[in-house]
N, CA, C and O atoms as CSV, one atom per row, in Angstrom:
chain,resi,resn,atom,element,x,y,z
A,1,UNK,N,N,228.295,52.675,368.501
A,1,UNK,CA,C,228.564,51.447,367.799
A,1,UNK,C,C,230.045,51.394,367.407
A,1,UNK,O,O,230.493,52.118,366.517
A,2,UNK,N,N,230.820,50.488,368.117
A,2,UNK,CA,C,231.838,50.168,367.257
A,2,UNK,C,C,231.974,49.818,365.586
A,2,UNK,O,O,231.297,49.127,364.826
A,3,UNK,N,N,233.035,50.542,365.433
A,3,UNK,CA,C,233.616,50.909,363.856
A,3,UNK,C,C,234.437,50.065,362.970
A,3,UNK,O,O,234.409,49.665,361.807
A,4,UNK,N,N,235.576,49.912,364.574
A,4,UNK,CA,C,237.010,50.051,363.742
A,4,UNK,C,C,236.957,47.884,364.693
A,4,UNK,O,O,236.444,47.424,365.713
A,5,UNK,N,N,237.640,47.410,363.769
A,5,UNK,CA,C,238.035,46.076,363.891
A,5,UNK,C,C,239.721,45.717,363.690
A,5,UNK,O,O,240.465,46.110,362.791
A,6,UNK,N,N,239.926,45.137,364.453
A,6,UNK,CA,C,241.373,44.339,364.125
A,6,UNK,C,C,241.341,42.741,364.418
A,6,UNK,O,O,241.945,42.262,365.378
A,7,UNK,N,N,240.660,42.038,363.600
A,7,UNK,CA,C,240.415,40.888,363.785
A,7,UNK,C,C,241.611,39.904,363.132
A,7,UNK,O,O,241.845,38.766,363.539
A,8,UNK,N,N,242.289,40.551,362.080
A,8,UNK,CA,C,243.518,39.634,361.264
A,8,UNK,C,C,244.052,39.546,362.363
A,8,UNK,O,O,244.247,38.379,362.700
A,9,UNK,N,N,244.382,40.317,363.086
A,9,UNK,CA,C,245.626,40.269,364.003
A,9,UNK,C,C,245.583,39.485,365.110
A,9,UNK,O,O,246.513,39.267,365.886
A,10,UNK,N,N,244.027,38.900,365.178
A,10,UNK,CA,C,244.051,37.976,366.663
A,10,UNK,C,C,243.889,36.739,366.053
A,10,UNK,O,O,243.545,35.841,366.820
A,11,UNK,N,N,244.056,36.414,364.775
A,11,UNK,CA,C,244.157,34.804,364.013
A,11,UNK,C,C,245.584,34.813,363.691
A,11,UNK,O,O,246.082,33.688,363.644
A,12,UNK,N,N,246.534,36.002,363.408
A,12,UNK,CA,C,247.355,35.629,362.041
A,12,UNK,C,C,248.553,34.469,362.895
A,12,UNK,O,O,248.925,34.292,364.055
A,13,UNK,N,N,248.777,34.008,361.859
A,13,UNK,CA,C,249.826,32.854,362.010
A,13,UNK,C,C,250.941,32.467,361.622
A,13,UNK,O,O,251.658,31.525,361.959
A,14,UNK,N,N,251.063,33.510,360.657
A,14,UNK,CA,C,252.555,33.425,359.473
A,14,UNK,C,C,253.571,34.069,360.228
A,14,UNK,O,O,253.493,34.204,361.449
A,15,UNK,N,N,254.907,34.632,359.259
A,15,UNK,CA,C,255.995,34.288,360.097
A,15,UNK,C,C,256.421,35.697,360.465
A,15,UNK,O,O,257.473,35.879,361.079
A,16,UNK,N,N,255.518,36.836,360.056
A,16,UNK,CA,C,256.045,38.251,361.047
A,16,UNK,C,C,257.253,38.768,360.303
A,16,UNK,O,O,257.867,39.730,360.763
A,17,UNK,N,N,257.634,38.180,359.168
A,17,UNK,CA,C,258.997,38.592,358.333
A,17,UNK,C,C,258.888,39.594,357.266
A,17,UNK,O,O,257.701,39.822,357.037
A,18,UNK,N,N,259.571,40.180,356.635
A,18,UNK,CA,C,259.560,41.350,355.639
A,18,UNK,C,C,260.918,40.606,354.453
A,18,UNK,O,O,261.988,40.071,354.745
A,19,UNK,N,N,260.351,40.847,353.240
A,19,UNK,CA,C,261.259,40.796,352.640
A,19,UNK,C,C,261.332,39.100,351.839
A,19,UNK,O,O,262.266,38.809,351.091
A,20,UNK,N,N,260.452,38.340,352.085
A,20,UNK,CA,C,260.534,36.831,351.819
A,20,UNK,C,C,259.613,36.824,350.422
A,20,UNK,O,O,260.132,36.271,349.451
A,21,UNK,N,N,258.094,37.483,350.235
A,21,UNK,CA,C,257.610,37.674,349.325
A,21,UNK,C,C,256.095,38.711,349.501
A,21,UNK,O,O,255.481,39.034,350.518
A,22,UNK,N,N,255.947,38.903,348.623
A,22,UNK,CA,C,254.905,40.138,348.593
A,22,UNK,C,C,253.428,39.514,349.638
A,22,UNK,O,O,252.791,40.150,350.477
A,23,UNK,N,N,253.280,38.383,349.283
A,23,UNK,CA,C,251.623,37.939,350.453
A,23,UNK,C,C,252.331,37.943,351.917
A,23,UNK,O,O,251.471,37.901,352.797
A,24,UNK,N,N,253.812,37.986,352.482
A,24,UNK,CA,C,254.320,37.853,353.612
A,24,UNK,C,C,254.321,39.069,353.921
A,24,UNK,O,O,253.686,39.411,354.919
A,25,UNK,N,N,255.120,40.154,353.055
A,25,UNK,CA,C,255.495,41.074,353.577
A,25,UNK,C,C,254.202,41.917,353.843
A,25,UNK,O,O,254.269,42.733,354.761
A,26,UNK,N,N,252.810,41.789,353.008
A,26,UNK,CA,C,251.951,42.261,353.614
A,26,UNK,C,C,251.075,42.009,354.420
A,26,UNK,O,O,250.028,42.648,354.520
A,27,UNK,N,N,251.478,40.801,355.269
A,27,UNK,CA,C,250.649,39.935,356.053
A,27,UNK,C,C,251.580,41.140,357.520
A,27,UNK,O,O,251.167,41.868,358.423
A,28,UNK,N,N,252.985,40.717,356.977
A,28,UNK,CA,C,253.673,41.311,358.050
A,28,UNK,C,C,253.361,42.925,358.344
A,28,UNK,O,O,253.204,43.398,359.470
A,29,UNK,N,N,253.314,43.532,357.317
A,29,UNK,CA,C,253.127,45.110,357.935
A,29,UNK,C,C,251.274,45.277,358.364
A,29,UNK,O,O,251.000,46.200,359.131
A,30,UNK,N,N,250.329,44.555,357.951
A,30,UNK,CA,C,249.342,44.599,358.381
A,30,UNK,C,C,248.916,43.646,360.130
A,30,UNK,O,O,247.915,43.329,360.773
A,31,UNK,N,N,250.240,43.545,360.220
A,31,UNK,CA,C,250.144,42.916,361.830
A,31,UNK,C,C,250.866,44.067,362.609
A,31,UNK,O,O,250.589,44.378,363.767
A,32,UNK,N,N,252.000,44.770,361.692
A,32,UNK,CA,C,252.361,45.678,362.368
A,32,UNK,C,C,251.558,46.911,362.507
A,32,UNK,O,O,251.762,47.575,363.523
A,33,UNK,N,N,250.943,47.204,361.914
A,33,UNK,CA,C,250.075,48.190,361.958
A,33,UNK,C,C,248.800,48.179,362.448
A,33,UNK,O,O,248.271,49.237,362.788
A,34,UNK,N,N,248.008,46.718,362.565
A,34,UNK,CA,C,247.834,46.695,363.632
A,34,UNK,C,C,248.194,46.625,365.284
A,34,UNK,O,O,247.319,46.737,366.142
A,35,UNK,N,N,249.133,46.490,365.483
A,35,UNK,CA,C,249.578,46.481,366.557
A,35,UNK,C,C,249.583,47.753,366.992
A,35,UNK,O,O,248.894,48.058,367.966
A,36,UNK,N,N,250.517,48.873,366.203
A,36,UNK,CA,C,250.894,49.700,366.482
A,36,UNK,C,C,249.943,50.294,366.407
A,36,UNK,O,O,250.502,51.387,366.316
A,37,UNK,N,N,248.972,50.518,366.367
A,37,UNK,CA,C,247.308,51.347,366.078
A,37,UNK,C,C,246.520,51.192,367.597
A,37,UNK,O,O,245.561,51.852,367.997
A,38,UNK,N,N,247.353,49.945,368.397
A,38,UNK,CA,C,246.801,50.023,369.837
A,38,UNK,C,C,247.060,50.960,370.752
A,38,UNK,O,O,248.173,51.383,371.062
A,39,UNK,N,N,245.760,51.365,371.290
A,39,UNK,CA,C,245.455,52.817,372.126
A,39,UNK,C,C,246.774,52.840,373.207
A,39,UNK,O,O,247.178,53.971,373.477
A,40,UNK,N,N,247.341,51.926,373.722
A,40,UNK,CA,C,248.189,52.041,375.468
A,40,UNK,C,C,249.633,52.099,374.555
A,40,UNK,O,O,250.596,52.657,375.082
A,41,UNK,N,N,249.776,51.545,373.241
A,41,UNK,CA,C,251.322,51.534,372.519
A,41,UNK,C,C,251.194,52.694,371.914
A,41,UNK,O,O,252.284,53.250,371.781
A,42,UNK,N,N,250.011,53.475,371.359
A,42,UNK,CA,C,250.387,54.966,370.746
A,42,UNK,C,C,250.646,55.920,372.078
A,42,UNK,O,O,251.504,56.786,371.910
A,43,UNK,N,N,250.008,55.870,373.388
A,43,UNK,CA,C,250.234,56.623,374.017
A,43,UNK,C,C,251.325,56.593,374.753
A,43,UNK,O,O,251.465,57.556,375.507
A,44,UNK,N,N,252.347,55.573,374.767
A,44,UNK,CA,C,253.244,55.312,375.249
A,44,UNK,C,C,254.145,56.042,374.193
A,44,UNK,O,O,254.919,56.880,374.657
A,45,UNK,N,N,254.153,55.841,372.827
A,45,UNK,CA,C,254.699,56.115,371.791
A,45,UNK,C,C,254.797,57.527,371.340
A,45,UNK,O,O,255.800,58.184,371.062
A,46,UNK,N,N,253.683,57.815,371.327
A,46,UNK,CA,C,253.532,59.621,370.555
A,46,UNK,C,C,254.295,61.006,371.185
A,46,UNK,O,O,254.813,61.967,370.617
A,47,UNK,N,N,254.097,60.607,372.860
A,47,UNK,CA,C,254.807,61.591,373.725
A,47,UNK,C,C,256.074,61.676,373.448
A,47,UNK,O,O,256.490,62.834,373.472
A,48,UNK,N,N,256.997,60.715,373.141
A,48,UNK,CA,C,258.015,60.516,372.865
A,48,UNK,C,C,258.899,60.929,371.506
A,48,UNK,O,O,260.090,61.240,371.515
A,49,UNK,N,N,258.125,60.864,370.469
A,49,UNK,CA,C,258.294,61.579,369.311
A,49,UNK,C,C,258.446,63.075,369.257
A,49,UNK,O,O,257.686,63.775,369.927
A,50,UNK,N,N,259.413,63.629,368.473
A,50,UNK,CA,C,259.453,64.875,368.280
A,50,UNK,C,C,257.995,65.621,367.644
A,50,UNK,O,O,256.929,65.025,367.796
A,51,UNK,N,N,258.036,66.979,366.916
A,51,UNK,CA,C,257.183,67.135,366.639
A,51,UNK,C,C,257.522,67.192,364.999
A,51,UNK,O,O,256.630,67.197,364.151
A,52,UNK,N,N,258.494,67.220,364.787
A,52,UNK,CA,C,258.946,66.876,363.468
A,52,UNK,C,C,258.580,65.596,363.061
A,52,UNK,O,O,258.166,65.333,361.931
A,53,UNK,N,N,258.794,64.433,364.375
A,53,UNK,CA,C,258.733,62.981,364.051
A,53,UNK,C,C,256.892,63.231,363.680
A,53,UNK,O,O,256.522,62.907,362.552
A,54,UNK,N,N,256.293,63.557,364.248
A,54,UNK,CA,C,255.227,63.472,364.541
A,54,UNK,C,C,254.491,63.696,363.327
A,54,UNK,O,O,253.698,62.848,362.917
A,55,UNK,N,N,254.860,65.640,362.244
A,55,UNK,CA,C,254.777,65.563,361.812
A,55,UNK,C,C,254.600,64.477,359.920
A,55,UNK,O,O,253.806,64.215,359.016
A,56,UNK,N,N,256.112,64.237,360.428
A,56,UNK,CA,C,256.442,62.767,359.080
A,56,UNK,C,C,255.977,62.008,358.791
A,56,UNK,O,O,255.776,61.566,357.661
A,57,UNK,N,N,255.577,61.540,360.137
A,57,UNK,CA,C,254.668,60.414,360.288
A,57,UNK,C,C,253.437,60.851,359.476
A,57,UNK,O,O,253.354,60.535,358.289
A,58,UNK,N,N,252.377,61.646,360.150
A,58,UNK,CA,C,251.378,62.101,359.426
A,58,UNK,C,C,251.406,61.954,358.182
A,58,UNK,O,O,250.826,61.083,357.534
A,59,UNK,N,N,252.597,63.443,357.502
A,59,UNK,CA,C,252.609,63.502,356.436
A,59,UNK,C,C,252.661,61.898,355.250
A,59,UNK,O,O,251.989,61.563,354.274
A,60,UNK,N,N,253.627,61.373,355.871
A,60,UNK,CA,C,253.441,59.841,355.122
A,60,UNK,C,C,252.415,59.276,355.121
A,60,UNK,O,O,252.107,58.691,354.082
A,61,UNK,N,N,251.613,59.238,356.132
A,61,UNK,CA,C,250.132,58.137,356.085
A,61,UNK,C,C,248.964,59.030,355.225
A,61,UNK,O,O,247.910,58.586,354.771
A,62,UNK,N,N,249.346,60.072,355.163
A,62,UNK,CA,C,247.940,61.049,354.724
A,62,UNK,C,C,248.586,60.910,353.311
A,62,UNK,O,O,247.678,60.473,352.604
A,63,UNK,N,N,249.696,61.063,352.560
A,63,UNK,CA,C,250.353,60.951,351.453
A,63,UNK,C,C,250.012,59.864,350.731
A,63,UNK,O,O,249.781,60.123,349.550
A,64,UNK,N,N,249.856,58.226,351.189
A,64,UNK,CA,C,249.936,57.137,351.220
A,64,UNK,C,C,248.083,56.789,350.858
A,64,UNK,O,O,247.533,55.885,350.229
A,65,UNK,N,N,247.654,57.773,351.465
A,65,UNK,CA,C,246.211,57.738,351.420
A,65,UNK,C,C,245.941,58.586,350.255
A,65,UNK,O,O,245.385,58.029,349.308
A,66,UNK,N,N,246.210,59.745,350.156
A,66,UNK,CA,C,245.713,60.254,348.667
A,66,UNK,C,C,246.387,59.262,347.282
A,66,UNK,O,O,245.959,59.252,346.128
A,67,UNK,N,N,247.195,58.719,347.671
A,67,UNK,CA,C,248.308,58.644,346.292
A,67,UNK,C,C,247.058,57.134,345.927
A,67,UNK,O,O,246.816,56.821,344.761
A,68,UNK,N,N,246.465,56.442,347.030
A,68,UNK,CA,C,246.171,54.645,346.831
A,68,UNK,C,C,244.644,54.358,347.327
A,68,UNK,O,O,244.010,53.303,347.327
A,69,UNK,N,N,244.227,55.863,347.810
A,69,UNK,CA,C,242.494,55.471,348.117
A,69,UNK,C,C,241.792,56.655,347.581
A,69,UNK,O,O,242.100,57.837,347.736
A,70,UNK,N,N,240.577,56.039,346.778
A,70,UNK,CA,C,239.462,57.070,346.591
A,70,UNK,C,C,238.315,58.080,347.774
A,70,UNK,O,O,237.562,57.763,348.694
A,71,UNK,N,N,238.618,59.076,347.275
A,71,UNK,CA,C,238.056,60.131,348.542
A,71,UNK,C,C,237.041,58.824,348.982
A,71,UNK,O,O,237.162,58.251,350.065
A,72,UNK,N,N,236.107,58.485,348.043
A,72,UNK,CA,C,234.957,57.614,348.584
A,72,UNK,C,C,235.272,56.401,349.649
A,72,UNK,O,O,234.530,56.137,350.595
A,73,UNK,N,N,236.606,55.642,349.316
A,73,UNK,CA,C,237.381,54.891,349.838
A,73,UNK,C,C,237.828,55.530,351.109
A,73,UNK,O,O,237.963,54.947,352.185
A,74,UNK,N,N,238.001,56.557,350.912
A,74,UNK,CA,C,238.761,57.095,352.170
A,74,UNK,C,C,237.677,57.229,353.232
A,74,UNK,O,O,237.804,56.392,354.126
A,75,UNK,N,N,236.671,58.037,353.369
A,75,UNK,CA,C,235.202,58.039,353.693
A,75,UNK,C,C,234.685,56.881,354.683
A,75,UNK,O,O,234.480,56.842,355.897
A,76,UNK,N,N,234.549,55.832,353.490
A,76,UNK,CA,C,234.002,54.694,354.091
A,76,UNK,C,C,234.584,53.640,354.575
A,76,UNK,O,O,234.014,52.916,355.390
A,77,UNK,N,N,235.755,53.424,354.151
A,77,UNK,CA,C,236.989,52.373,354.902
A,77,UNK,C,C,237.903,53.016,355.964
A,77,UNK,O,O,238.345,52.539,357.009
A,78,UNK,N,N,238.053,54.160,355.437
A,78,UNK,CA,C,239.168,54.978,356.729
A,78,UNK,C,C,238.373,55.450,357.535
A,78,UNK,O,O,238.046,54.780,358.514
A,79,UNK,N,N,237.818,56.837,357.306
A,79,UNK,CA,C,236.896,57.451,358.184
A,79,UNK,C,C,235.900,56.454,359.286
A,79,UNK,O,O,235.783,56.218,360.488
A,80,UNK,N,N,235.207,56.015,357.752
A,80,UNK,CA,C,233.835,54.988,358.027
A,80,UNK,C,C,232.976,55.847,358.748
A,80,UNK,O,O,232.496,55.631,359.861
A,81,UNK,N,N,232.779,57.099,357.838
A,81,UNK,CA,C,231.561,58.163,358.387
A,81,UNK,C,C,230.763,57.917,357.232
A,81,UNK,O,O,230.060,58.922,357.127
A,82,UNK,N,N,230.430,56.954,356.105
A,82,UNK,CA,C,229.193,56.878,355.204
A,82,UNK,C,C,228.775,55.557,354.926
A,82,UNK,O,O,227.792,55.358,354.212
């Protein structure tokens, strides 16, 4: 059974900008992140990264996740194993 959805990203309509106001700028990084979460752009992408890059990366998203989601949150919205 499929899990994982990216449905904002095949409606959104706003202007893709950063920096104009807080409902934009998170309209904008949640298009970017979806995007960038697509299977043929990470694999194009990841090889290319160091392993330092690689590391950072991680370390920031896993950082980002303890500091702003509850283990339970994490579980069932990230994981989505409960």
């Amino acid at each position: 059974m499929k899990k994982d959805t990216h449905h904002f990203i095949q409606e959104y309509k706003g202007l893709g900008a950063f920096g104009l106001d807080r409902e934009t700028d998170e309209e904008t990084l949640m298009f970017y992140l979806q995007k960038f979460s697509e299977d043929l752009f990470l694999k194009t992408l990841l090889p290319r990264l160091s392993d330092q890059e690689l590391e950072e990366l991680y370390l920031f998203i896993n950082t980002k996740l303890k500091q702003h989601i509850s283990e339970d949150e994490y579980h069932s919205l990230f994981l989505k194993d409960r």
